[in-house]
C-alpha positions, 0 to 999 in steps of 0.5 A: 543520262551517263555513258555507260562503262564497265571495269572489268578485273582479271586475275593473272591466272587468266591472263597467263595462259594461252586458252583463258586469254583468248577467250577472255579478250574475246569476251572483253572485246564484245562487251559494249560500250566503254570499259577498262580491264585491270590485270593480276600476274601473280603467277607470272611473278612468281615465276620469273622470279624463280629464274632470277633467283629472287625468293617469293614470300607470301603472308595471307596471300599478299606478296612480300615485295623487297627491292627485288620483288619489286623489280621483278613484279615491274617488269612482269605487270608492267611489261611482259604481262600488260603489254601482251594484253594491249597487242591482242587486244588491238588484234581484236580491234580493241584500241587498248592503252596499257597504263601502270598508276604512274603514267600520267600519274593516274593512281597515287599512293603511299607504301603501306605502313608496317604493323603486323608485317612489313610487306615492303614495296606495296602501296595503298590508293590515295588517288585516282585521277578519273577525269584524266581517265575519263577524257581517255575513255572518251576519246575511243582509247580502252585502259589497260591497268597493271598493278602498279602504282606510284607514291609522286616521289619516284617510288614504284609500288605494288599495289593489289589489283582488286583495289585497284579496280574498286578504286579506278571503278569509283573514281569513273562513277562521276562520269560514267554509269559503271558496273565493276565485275570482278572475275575470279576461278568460281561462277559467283559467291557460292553458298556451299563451297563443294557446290560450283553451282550454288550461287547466291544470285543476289547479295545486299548488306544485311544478308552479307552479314547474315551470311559472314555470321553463319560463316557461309562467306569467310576468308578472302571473299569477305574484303572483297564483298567489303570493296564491293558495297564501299564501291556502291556507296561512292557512286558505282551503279553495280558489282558483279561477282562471276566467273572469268568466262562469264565477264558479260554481267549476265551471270555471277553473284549481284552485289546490291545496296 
């Protein structure tokens, strides 16, 4: 029977303000067993930039991410954002690790092509070395992942945190029994968005449709259910849709085969 091991993604708005944090790494340190936590810091980004004088441009809400940018988003996830996680999770006796995808060369990918627009410095997973990962894991160590990763050519690039987690989730699936949460503002997928408490407790592919075609799930949630069931189909045992103070995966929404 495989360890079991949970990836746990958290967007930046979390992570960059003081009460989210402490209760987030409050809850991620009591969750049992392995895992991982993959981090945004869009807000962070944004900020820093303005400082710098550096222009954030956003097209569907993906970072237009020129030379600049892309200085500005490595230190920021990289640095600042990342490495603050890493020392309050070892206040939390948590034995955390903070990686981009060039460390070891842990996740590789190509800068995305351009067709409808050209979002610069952003890059497409190839590849996560999950054994690599896996041997870390196994040794007591809890990976920390920025959104960065690298194209094996010396090239940063600024790569979404979602896939990110999808992708690390998967490439763990051989070795570990995983659960992906993905955490975000809402409780779950909601079935009326002026509800907060309208949560579809469960979802599997044919009511996914249903519910796309009746126009229930729309926008940014429907790529991200996508990545969910691509997940279970290459070997993750569960996904979870929840709130960011609910990380234990005893609420949310169940995404299922």
């Amino acid at each position: 029977m495989k360890e079991k091991l949970t990836v746990v993604k958290v967007g930046g708005g979390v992570v960059e303000e003081e009460s989210s944090l402490c209760r987030l790494l409050a809850d991620f340190s009591a969750i049992e067993g392995h895992k991982v936590l993959v981090h945004g810091g869009g807000r962070s980004a944004t900020k820093v930039a303005a400082m710098l004088g550096v222009e954030s441009r956003m097209v569907n809400g993906r970072r237009i991410t020129d030379a600049d940018m892309l200085n500005v988003v490595t230190m920021v996830y990289g640095g600042q954002v990342n490495k603050n996680i890493v020392a309050r999770l070892q206040a939390c006796g948590v034995n955390a690790l903070g990686l981009t995808g060039a460390d070891m060369n842990v996740i590789r990918s190509h800068k995305r092509p351009v067709k409808d627009v050209d979002y610069g410095f952003v890059g497409d997973v190839d590849a996560v070395d999950g054994g690599l990962l896996a041997d870390l894991i196994r040794k007591g160590v809890v990976p920390v992942m920025a959104p960065l990763t690298h194209d094996g050519k010396g090239q940063i690039l600024n790569t979404n945190a979602d896939t990110i987690a999808g992708e690390t989730a998967k490439a763990l699936a051989p070795y570990f029994d995983v659960t992906l949460i993905f955490s975000f503002e809402k409780k779950g997928v909601l079935r009326n968005a002026d509800d907060e408490d309208s949560v579809i407790a469960h979802i599997d592919e044919e009511g996914f449709r249903r519910y796309v075609e009746e126009g229930v799930i729309q926008g940014g949630m429907i790529p991200k259910l996508e990545n969910a069931f691509d997940a279970l189909h290459t070997g993750v045992s569960k996904v979870i849709i929840t709130q960011a103070t609910a990380i234990d995966g005893r609420s949310g929404t169940v995404i299922e085969r």
